[in-house]
C-alpha positions in Angstrom: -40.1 -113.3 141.2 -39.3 -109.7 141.2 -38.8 -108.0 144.4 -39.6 -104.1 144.9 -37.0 -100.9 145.3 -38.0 -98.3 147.4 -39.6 -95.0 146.0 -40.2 -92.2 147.9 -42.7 -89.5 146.0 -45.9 -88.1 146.2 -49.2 -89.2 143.8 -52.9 -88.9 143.5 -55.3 -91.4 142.4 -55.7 -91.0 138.5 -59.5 -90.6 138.4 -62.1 -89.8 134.9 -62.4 -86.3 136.6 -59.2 -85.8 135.8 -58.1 -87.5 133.0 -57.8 -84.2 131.0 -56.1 -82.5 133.3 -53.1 -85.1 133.2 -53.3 -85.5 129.3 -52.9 -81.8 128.5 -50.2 -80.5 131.3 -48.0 -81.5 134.0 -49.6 -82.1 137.0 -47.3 -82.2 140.0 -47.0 -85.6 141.3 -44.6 -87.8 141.4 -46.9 -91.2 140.2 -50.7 -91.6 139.8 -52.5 -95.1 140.9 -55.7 -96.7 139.4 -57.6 -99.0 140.3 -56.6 -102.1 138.8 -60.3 -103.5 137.7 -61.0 -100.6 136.0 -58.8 -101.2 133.0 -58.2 -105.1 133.1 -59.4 -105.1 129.2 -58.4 -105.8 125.9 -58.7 -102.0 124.7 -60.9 -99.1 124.4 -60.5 -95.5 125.7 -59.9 -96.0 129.5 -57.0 -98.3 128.4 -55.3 -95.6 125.8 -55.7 -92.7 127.8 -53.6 -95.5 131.2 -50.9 -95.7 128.5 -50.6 -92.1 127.2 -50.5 -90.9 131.1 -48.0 -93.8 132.2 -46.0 -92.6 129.1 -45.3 -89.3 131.1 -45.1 -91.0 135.1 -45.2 -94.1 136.8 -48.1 -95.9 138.0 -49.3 -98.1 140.6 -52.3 -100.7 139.7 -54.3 -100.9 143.1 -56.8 -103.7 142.7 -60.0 -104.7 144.8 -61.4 -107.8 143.9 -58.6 -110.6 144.3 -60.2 -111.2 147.3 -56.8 -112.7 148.8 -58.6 -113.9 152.5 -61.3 -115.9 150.4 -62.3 -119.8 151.4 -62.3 -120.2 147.7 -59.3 -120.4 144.9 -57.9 -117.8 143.4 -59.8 -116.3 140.3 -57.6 -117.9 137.7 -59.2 -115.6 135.1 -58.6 -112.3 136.9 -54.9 -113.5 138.1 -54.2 -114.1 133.9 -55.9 -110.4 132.6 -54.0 -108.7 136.0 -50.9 -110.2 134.7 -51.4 -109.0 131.0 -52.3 -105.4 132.1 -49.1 -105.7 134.8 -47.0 -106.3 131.3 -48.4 -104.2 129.3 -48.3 -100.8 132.1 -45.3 -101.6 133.6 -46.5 -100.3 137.2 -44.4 -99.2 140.0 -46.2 -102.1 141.8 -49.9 -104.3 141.8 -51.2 -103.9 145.4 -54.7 -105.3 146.6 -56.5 -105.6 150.1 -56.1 -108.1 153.2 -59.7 -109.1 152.7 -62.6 -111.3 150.8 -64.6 -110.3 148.4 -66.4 -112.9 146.8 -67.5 -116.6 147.5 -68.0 -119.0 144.4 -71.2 -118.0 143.5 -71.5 -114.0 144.1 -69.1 -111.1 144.4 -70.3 -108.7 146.5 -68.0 -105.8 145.3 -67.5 -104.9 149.3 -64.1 -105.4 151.2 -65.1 -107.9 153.7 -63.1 -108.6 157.2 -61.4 -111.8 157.5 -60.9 -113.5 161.1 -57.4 -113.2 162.0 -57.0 -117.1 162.9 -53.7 -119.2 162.4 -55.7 -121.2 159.7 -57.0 -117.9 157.9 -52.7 -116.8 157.9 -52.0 -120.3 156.3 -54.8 -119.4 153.5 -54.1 -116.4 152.9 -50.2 -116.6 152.9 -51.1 -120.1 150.6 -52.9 -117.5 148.4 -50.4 -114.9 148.1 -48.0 -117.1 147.0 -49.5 -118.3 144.1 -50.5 -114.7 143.3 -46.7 -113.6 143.2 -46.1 -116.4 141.4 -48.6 -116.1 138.7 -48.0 -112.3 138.5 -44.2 -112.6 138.4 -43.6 -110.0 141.0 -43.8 -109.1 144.9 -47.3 -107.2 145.6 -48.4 -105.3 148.1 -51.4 -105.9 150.6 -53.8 -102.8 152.1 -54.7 -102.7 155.9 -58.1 -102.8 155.4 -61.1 -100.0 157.6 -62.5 -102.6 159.8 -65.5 -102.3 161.9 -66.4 -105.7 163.4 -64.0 -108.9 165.3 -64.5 -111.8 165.8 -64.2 -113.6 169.0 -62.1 -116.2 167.5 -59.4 -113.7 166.5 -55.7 -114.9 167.7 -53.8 -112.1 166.2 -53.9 -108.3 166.5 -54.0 -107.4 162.5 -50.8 -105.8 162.7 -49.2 -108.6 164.2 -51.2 -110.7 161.2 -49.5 -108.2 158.3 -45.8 -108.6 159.6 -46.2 -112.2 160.0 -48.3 -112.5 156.4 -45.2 -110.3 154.8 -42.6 -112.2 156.4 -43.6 -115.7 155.2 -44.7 -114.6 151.5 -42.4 -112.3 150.9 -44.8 -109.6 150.2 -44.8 -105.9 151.0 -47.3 -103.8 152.8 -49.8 -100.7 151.9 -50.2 -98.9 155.0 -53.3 -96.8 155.1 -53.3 -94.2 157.9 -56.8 -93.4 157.4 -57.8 -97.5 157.7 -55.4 -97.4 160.9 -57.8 -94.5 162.7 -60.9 -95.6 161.3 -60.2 -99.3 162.9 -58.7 -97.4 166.0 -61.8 -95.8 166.2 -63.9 -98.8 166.2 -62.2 -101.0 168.0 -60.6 -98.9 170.7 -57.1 -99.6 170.5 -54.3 -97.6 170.5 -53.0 -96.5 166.6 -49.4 -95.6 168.2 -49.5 -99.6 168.8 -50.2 -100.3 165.2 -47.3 -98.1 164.1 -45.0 -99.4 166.3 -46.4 -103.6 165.0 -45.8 -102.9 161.7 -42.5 -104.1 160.0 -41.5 -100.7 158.7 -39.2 -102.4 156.3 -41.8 -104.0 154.0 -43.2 -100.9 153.9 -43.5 -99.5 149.9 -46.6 -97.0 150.1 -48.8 -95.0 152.4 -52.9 -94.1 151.6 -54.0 -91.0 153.0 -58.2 -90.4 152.8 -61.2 -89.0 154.1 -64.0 -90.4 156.3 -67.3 -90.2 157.8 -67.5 -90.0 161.6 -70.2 -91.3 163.9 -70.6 -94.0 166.5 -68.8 -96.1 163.8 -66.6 -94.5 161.6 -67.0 -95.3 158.0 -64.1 -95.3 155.2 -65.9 -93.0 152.9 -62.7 -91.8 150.7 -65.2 -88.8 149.9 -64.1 -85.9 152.2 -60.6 -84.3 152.8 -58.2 -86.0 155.1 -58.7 -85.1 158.8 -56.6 -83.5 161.3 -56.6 -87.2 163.9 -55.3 -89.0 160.3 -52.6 -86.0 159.3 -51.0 -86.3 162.9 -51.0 -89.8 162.8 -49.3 -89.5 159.5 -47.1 -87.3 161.1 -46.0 -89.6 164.0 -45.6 -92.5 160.9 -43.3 -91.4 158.8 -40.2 -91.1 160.4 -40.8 -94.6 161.0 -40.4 -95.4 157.4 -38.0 -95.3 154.8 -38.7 -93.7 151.1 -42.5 -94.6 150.0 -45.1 -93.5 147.6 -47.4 -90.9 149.6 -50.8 -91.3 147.9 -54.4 -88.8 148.6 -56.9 -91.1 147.8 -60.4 -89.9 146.7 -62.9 -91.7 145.5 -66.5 -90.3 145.7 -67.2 -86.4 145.5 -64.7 -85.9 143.5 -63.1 -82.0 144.2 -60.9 -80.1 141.8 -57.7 -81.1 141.1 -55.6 -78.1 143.0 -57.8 -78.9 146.0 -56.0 -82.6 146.2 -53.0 -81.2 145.0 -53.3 -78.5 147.9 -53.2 -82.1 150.3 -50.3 -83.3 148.7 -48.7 -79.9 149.5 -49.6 -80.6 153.2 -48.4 -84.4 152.9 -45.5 -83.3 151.4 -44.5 -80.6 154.4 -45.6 -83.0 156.8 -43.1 -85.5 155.5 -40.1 -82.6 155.3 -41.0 -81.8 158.7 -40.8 -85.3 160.1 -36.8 -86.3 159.3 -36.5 -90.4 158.7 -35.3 -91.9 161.9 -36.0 -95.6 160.6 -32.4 -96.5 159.7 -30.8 -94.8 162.7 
């Protein structure tokens, strides 16, 4: 199984908004990420314009559907076309979500919370496994936003990830916004999260936008908040190099206005010297 090198840089989700913009110039990011569902086909446009951009920088495929925390098998079909479109891109990394998506009969297209139980560890790490295998590479799980427990819950979740990465082998997606939105929710402390997670398995941070209220909602439609870019701030020099990443995914801006977050990401992280290896 292939492991995964650290890479430190800065990227934007590729989205269709977009696609022109990265076609006909050079956009300044170090690596774009798509979601993975989106092109797990045997051709057409989507798929040639993937290939012409990853001809000019890397890419991460970011899926949502293997629905890794799932009472049922893996999806044998999805595990075989993720795999072709793995070999054919050549991505940085595949990544996907601690969560369920689907039972055997419906997919409900939603990122569903998982009780953090011994036996749901033992599924899920069961899972993982054989979705390394099949894929022929390490992945990386997401933190998922999380907005109900459950009162037979054994672990904290970031005691769930570091124990889930240390017996699969797998790496870790950190998203800061996910951290505050569940912070929010749930009333703990994020500083507690930071300082659970095994820093060292860490390959990529998400950065995003959400709606507030009485529960906070990952929206991914609004520009990161101040609460998410000091948490950020107190995160990463905690971790060694990673791929920084503005995620947007509904009300889509211009490009120089998520490229104007990156900037801030970026000073953020020059301001914020790595302290991990000390």
């Amino acid at each position: 199984m292939t492991s995964l090198s650290p890479f430190g840089g800065f990227g934007l989700g590729l989205r269709r908004d977009h696609y022109r913009d990265f076609l006909e110039g050079d956009v300044a990011v170090d690596f774009v990420e798509v979601i993975s569902e989106n092109f797990m086909v045997d051709g057409g446009r989507p798929l040639r314009i993937l290939e012409q951009v990853r001809a000019k920088l890397p890419v991460i495929l970011h899926g949502v559907s293997m629905s890794i925390g799932s009472a049922h098998g893996l999806d044998r079909d999805h595990l075989a076309r993720l795999r072709m479109l793995a070999d054919r891109i050549e991505p940085l990394w595949v990544s996907d979500h601690l969560c369920w998506t689907r039972t055997s009969a419906h997919n409900s297209h939603d990122l569903l919370p998982m009780p953090l139980t011994r036996a749901a560890l033992d599924l899920v790490c069961d899972k993982i496994d054989r979705a390394q295998e099949g894929l022929g590479r390490a992945m990386l799980f997401e933190n998922p936003s999380s907005y109900l427990s459950f009162p037979q819950d054994e672990y904290a979740e970031w005691q769930f990830l570091a124990e889930m990465s240390h017996r699969t082998g797998c790496f870790l997606l950190l998203d800061i916004n996910n951290i505050h939105v569940s912070a929010c929710n749930h009333g703990f402390d994020p500083l507690d999260y930071l300082a659970g997670i095994p820093v060292d398995r860490v390959r990529q941070v998400h950065l995003a936008g959400h709606t507030p209220g009485e529960i906070v909602i990952d929206t991914h439609d609004r520009p990161v908040c101040e609460a998410v870019w000091t948490l950020f701030g107190r995160a990463m020099p905690m971790l060694g190099p990673v791929a920084v990443m503005i995620e947007r995914d509904d009300a889509i801006p211009p490009l120089s206005e998520l490229l104007a977050e990156l900037d801030q990401a970026r000073r953020i992280a020059a301001a914020t010297p790595i302290e991990a290896a000390a």
